[in-house]
C-alpha atoms as one frame of an Amber mdcrd trajectory, in Angstrom:
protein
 -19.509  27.336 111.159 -16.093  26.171 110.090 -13.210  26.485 112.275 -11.566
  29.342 109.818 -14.754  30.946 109.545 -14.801  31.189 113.485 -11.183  32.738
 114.095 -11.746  34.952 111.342 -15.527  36.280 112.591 -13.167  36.397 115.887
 -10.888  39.090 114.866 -10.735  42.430 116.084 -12.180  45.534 113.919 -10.251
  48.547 114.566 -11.594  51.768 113.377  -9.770  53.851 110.444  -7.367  56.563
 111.142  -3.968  57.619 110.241  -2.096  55.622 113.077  -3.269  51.933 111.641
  -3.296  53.254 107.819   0.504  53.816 107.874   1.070  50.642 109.831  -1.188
  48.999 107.301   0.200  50.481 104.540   3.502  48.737 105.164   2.595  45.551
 103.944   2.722  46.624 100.428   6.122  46.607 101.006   6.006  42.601 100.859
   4.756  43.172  97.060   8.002  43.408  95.898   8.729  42.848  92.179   4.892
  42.580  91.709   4.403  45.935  91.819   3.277  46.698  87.784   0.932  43.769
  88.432  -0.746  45.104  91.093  -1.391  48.485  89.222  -2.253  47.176  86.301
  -4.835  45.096  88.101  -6.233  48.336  89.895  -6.815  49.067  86.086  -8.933
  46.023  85.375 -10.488  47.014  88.158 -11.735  50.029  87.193 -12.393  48.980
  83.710 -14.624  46.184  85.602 -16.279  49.408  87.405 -16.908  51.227  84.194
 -18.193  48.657  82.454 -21.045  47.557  84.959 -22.119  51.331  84.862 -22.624
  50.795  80.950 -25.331  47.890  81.304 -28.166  49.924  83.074 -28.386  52.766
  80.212 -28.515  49.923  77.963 -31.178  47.923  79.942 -32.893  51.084  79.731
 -32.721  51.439  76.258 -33.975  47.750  75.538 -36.911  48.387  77.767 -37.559
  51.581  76.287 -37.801  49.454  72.955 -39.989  46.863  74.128 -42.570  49.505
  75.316 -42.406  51.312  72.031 -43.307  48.050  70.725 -46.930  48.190  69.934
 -46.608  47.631  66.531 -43.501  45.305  64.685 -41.353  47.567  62.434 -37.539
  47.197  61.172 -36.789  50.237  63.294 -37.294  48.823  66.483 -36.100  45.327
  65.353 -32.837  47.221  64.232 -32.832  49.239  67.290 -33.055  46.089  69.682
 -30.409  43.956  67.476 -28.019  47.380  67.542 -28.471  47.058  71.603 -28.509
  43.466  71.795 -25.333  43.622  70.385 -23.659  46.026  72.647 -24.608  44.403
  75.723 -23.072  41.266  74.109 -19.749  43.312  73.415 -20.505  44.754  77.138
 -20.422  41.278  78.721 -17.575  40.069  76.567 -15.658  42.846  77.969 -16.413
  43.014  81.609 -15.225  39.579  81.500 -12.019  39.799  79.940 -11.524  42.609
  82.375 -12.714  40.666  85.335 -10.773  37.713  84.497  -7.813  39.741  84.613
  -8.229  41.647  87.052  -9.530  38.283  89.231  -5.777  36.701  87.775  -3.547
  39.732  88.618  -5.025  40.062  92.439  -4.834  36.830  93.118  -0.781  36.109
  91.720  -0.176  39.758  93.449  -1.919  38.604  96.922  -0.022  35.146  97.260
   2.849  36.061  96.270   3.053  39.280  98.642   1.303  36.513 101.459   4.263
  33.934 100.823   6.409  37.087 101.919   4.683  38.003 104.575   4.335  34.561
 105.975   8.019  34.107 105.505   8.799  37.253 106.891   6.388  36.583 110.350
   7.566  32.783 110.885  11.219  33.802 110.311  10.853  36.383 113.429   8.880
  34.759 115.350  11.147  31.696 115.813  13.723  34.133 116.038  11.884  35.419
 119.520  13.791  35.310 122.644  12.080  32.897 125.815  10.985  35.438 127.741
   8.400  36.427 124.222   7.374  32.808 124.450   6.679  32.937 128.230   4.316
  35.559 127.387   2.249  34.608 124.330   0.446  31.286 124.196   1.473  29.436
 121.031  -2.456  29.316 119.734  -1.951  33.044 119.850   0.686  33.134 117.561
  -0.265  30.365 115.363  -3.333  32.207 115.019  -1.305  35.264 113.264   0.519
  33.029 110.541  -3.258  31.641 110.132  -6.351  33.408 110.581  -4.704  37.011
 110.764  -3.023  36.626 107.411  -6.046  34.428 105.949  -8.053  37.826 106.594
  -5.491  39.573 104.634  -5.385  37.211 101.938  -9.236  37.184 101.311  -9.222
  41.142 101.774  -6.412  41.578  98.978  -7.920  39.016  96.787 -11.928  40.234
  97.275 -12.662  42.449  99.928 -10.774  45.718  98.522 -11.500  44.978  94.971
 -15.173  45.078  95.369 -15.027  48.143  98.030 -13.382  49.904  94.833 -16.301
  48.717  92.284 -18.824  49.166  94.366 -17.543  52.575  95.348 -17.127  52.705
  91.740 -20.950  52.184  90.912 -21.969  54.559  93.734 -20.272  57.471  92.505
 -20.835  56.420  89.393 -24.459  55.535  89.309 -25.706  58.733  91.455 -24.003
  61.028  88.953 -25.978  59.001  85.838 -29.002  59.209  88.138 -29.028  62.697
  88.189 -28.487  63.345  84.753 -31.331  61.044  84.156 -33.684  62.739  86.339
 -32.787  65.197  89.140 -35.688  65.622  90.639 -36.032  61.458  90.464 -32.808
  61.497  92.314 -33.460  63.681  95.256 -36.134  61.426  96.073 -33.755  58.068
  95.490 -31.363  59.664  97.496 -33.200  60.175 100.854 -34.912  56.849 100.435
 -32.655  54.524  99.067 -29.609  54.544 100.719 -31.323  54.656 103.886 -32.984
  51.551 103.586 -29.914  49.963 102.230 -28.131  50.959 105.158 -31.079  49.693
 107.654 -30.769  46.824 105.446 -26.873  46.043 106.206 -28.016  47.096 110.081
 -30.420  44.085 110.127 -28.623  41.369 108.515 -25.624  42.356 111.159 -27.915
  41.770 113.766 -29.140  38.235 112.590 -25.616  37.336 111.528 -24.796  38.112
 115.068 -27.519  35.659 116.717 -26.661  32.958 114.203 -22.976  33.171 115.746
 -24.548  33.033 118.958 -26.347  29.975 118.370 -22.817  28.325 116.808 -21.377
  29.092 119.589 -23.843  27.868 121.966 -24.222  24.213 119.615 -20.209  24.506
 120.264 -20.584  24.367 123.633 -23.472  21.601 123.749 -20.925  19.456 121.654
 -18.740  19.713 124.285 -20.718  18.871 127.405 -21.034  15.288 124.833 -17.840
  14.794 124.654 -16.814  15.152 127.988 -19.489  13.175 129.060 -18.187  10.255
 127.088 -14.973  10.715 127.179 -15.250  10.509 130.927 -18.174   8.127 131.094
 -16.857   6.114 133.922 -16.551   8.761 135.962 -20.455   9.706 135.497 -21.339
   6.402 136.286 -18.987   5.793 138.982 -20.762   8.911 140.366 -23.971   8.273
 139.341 -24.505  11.217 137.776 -26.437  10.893 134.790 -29.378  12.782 135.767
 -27.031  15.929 136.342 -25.515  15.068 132.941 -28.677  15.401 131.306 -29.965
  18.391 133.115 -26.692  19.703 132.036 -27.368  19.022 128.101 -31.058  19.852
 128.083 -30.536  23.455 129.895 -27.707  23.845 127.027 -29.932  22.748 124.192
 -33.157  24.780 126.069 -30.751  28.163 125.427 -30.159  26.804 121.449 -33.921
  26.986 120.918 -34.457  29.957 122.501 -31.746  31.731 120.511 -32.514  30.374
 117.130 -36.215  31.279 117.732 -35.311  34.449 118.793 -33.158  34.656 115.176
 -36.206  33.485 113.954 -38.486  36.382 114.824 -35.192  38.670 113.380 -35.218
  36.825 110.229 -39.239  37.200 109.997 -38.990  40.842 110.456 -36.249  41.297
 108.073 -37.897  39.879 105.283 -41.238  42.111 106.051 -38.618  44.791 106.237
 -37.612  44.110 102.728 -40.740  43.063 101.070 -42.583  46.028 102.455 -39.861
  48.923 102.341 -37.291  48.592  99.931 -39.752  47.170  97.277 -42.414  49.944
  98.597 -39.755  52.493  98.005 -39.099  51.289  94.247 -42.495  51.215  93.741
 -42.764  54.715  95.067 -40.390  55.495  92.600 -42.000  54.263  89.818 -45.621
  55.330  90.554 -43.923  59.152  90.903 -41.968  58.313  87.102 -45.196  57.554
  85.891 -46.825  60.849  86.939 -44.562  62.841  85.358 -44.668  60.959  82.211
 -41.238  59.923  81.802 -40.600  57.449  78.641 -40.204  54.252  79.539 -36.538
  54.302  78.614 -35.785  56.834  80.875 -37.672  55.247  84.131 -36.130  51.563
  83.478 -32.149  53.569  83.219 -33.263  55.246  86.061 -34.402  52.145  88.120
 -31.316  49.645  86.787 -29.075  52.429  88.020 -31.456  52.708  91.502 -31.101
  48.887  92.088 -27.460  48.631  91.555 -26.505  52.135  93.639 -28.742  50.335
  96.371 -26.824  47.244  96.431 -23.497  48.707  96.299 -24.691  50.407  99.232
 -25.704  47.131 101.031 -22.036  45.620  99.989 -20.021  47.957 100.964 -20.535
  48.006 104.285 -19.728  44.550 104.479 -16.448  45.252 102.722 -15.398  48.003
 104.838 -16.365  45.956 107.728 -13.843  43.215 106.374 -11.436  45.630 105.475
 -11.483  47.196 109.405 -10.841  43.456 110.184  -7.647  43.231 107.548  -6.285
  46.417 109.010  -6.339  44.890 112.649  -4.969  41.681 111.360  -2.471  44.020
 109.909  -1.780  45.688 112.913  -1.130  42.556 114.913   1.240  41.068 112.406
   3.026  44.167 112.114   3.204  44.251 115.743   5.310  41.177 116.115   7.460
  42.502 112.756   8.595  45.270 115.141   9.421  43.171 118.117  13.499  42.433
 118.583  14.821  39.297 117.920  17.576  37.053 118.581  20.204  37.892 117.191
  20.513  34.334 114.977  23.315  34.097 112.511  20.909  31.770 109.675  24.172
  31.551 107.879  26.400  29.537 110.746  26.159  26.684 108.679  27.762  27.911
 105.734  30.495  29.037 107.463  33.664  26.528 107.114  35.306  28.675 110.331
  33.243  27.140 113.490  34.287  27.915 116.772  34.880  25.254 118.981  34.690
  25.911 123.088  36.415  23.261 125.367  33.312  23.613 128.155  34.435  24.956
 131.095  31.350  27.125 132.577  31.410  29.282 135.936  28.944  30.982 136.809
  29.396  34.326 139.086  26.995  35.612 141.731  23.963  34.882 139.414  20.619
  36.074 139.752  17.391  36.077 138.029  14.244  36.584 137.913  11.552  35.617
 135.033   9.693  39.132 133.258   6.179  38.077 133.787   7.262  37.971 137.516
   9.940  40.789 138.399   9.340  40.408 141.770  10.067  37.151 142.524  13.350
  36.647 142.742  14.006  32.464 140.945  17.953  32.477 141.417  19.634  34.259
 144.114  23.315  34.823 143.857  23.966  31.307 142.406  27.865  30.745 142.217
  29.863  27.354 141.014  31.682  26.335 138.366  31.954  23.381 136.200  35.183
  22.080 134.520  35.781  20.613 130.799  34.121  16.839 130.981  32.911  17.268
 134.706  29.072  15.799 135.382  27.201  18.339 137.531  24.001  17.529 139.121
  21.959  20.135 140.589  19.163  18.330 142.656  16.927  19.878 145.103  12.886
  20.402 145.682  10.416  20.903 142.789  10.577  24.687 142.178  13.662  25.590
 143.601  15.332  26.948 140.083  17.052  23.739 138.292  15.471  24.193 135.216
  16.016  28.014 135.324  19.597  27.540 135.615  19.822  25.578 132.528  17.821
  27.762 130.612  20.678  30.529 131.597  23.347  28.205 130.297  21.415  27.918
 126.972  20.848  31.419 127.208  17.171  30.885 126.778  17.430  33.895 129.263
  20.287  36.140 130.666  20.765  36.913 134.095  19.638  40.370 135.788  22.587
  40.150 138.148  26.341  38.501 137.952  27.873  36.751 134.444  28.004  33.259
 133.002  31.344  32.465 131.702  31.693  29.814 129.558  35.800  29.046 128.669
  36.324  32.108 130.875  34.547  34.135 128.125  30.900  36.248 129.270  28.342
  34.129 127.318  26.489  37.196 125.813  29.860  38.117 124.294  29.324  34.894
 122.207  27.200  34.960 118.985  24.174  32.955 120.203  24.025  30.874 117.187
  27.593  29.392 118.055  26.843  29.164 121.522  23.850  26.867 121.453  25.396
  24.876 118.584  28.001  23.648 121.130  25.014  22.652 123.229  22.548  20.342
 123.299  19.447  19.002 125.786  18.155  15.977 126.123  14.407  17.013 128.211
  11.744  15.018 130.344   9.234  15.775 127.638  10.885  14.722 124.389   9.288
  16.425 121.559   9.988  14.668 118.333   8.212  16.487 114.808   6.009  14.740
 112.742   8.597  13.028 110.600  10.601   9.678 110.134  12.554   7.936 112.920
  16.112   9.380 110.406  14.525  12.944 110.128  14.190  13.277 114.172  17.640
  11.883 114.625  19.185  14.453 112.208  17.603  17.169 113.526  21.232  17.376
 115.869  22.567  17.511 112.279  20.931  18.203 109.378  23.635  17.445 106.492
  24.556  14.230 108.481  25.092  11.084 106.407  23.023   7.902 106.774  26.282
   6.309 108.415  26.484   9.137 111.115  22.845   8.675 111.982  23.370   4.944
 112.094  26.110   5.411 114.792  24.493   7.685 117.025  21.496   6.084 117.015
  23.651   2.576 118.104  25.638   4.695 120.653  22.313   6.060 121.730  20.523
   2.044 122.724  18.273   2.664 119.648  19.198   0.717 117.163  18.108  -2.423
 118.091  14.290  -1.240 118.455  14.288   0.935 115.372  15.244  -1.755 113.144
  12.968  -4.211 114.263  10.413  -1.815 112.647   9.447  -2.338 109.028  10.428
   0.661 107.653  13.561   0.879 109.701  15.122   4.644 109.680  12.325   5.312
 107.824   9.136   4.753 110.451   6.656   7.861 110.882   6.938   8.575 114.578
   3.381  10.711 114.229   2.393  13.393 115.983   4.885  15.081 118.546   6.136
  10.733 118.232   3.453   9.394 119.651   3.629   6.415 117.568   7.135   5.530
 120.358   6.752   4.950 123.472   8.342   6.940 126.077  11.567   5.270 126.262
  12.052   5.236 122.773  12.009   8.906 122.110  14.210   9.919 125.207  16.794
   7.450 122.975  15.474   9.254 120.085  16.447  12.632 121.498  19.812  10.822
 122.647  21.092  10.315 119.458  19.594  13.601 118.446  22.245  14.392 120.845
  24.920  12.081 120.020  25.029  13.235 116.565  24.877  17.030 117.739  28.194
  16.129 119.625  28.319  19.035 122.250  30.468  20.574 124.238  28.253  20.938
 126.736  25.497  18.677 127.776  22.123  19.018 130.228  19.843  16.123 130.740
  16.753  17.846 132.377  14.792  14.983 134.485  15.712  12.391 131.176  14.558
   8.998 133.054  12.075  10.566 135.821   9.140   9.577 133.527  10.149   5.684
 132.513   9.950   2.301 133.857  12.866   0.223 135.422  13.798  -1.356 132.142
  13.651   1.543 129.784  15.002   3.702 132.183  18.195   0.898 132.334  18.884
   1.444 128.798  18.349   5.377 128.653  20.709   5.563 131.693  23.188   3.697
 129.859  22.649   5.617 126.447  23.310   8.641 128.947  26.694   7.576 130.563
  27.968   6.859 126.795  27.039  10.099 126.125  28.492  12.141 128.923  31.833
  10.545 128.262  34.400  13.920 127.806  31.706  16.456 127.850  30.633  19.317
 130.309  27.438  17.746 131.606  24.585  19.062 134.265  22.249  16.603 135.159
  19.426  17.852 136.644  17.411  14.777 138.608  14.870  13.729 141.063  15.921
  10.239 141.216  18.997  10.656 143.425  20.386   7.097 142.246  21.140   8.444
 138.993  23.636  10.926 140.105  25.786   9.332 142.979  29.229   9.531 140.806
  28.739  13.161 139.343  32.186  15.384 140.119  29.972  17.697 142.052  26.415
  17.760 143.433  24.825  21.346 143.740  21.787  21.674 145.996  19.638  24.556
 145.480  16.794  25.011 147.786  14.990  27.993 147.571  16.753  29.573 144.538
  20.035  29.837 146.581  23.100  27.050 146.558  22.150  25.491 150.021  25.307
  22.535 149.439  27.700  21.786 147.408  30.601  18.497 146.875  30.118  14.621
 146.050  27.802  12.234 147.176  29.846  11.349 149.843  30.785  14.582 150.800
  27.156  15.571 151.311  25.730  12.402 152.768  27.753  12.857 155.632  26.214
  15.853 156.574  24.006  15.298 159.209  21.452  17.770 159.047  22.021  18.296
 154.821  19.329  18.885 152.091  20.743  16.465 150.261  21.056  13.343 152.809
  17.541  14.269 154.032  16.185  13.794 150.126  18.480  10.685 150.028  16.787
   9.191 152.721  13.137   9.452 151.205  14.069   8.026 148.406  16.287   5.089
 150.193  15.712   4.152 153.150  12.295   2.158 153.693   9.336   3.831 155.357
């Protein structure tokens, strides 16, 4: 089972009513200017329809010529050409119609798609934090993927054939019963009920088959955590639990697909001995009351292909009930509220420009998936235009919660943020964060070149710019000793760089952003002595004239900052210089000093 084939068997069914079919409804809206398209494919489709109900009278009547057929005469020769012929026509038709009909959907679907995906990524990067702290991102990549993937093969295939099948149904019963009516009444308590036990059945199998995926899914990965972490097994000497690990996994395989075997046994006795029983039922009762043979062969073509229609649409609803809960979940992140993000900033020649000066008042906060924990507590200091801040203090205690205020990642549920003695949710929040930027532990760089990354801080920056910060930011030197220079593939989240390298990367990311305000989060905690020398450096050239909060373990890093804050339990516990707060004898701050410093 392919991985699409997985998430999409994975998706929710919801059953019909008016509630979903409104919601669902609304993503015709995405059609747009497609609209005449779309109808004039729902004609096609029911030309399609039409014409399928046309070949079983015909079949009939080239049946009912070959039993007539005891004897050669021009008649029946002209008779079979004359049908012959319309069947030809018949075919030529159905598949101009299905062709366009096929064309139309298709050009309607992925166009309305390309909308909808649009529409979904443009709000959901427009999400505030607090969304992102409560939906993992598999979650949400799974509705730009598998959600709307459902949708996409439902417009394309799944409603189209729900329509011609229902098509043939409605059409086919009403032909049977002008055929024969008493033929019918016996079709219709037979038929349809084995077509239905039929579509129960195959469920059923298809439902042990996913078992048994599922279950060779999960043997796969008992191997390759066994070899990925072979030394530990034989470090433990655990091979023989290993094994008895793999063979009771493979044991429950068997007994499944044996146990799909018996299903798929009995299925196919199902079929051979019902549904063909009940044809031949049919026919043996045609027979008695001497119908022509034209008449029982129309009768039967239309039998077999109301019976099948049956069978399919039950799979097509059952897609369809998946679509409309696909729907449902896209639509449900279409209604959440956004940021308000100005996508136009850019464009704008007017840019406001803040000097830095931030102060925050009484602040407290506390995170939405945990209202009752209180993170910040009445946090109070300010900052002044080019002052270094550091806030240090024990993992936990609400560092990286205080620069996610400043960012306004989050706002506080008590007390104001003023940045250049303005409230920061008076500011536009696209204006605010442009005047900010972040250099993290846990640089992420995207999957581009080394110039891409680097521009990222700027995106209509000139190759000169991106030269420059990357020099001011200690990079130059290692990017072009590469071969492609600017224009080396860092791979996945950079992972062709080492760790150093992309903390520079992020610098001049930085650099080129040229903030107002500045917060390192933990930038050298992760490096060794050397790269950490030229990051720190990178850093200090950076800081120069900006607002800057450094938020750091390593206590070394931050011994000339304007102002030290520590926080220890969510709450300011000290606050003043390095010396200021070494000297106090029983401080936070010269305790953590000395466990870094002084030898054990």
């Amino acid at each position: 089972m392919t991985r699409k084939n997985k998430d999409t068997d994975d998706l929710p069914k919801v059953k019909l009513n008016k509630e979903n079919l409104k919601k669902a409804t609304r993503i015709f809206k995405f059609i747009g200017p497609h609209k005449l398209k779309f109808f004039i494919g729902m004609i096609f489709l029911a030309l399609t329809g039409a014409t399928a109900l046309i070949f079983p009278k015909l079949m009939g009547q080239l049946m009912g010529v070959a039993g007539n057929s005891k004897s050669v005469s021009i008649d029946l020769i002209n008779k079979a050409n004359d049908v012959g012929i319309k069947m030809i026509i018949l075919f030529a038709l159905q598949a101009i119609f299905s062709f366009f009909r096929v064309v139309l959907f298709v050009n309607v679907t992925e166009n309305m798609l390309a909308s909808l995906r649009q529409a979904t990524y443009g709000q959901l990067i427009k999400m505030p934090m607090t969304f992102f702290s409560q939906h993992q991102a598999t979650e949400l990549s799974s509705r730009i993927g598998s959600d709307i993937t459902q949708i996409q093969d439902t417009f394309t295939t799944n409603i189209a054939e729900f329509i011609r099948q229902l098509i043939i149904i409605v059409g086919g019963i009403t032909m049977i019963c002008f055929t024969s009516y008493e033929l019918a009444i016996i079709m219709l308590s037979i038929i349809p009920l084995l077509a239905l036990l039929t579509v129960y059945f195959g469920r059923k199998i298809r439902n042990i088959s996913k078992n048994v995926q599922d279950k060779i899914a999960e043997s796969n990965i008992i191997v390759g955590e066994t070899f990925q972490g072979i030394s530990n097994v034989k470090s433990f000497a655990n091979e023989f639990f290993e094994i008895a690990r793999y063979k009771k996994s493979t044991e429950t395989i068997a007994q499944l697909a044996m146990k799909g075997g018996l299903a798929r046994g009995a299925f196919f006795s199902f079929i051979i001995f019902c549904l063909f029983g009940a044809i031949i039922l049919i026919v043996w009762y045609a027979v008695t009351m001497n119908m022509s043979m034209e008449k029982m062969m129309t009768f039967m073509f239309y039998t077999v292909f109301v019976a099948a229609s049956i069978g399919g649409i039950a799979e097509q609803y059952s897609q369809i009930q998946k679509a409309i809960g696909a729907t449902d979940r896209v639509m449900d992140i279409l209604d959440e509220d956004p940021e308000k993000i100005d996508l136009n900033y850019n464009l704008n020649p007017v840019k406001l420009k803040i000097e830095g000066h931030v102060q925050l008042e009484n602040v407290a906060f506390s995170y939405p998936s945990r209202k009752d924990f209180e993170v910040l507590k009445d946090i109070s200091f300010s900052a002044k235009k080019g002052e270094t801040i550091a806030l240090v203090g024990p993992s936990g205690s609400g560092k990286s919660t205080l620069a996610g205020l400043i960012l306004r990642f989050y706002d506080p549920q008590e007390g104001r943020i003023l940045i250049d003695g303005k409230n920061s949710t008076d500011y536009s929040l696209t204006e605010l964060r442009n005047q900010m930027a972040i250099v993290p532990q846990d640089v992420l760089l995207f999957g581009g070149n080394i110039k891409e990354n680097i521009a990222y801080g700027k995106p209509d920056a000139t190759i000169e710019e991106i030269i420059e910060a990357a020099r001011k930011a200690n990079a130059l030197s290692f990017i072009e000793s590469f071969p492609d220079k600017f224009n080396t593939m860092v791979g996945d989240r950079g992972i062709q760089l080492s760790g150093g390298q992309r903390q520079r990367i992020a610098i001049a990311r930085a650099v080129l952003k040229n903030p107002a305000i500045l917060i390192l989060d933990e930038a050298t905690s992760s490096l060794d002595s050397e790269s950490e020398h030229l990051v720190q450096e990178a850093l200090d050239k950076l800081m120069q004239g900006r607002t800057s909060f450094v938020i750091a373990h390593r206590l070394s890093t931050i011994r000339n900052a304007d102002k030290i804050i520590v926080i220890e339990n969510g709450k300011v516990k000290e606050s003043g210089t390095h010396d200021e707060l070494i000297k106090l004898d029983s401080g936070l701050y010269k305790s953590l000093s000395r466990l870094q410093f002084e030898p054990n």
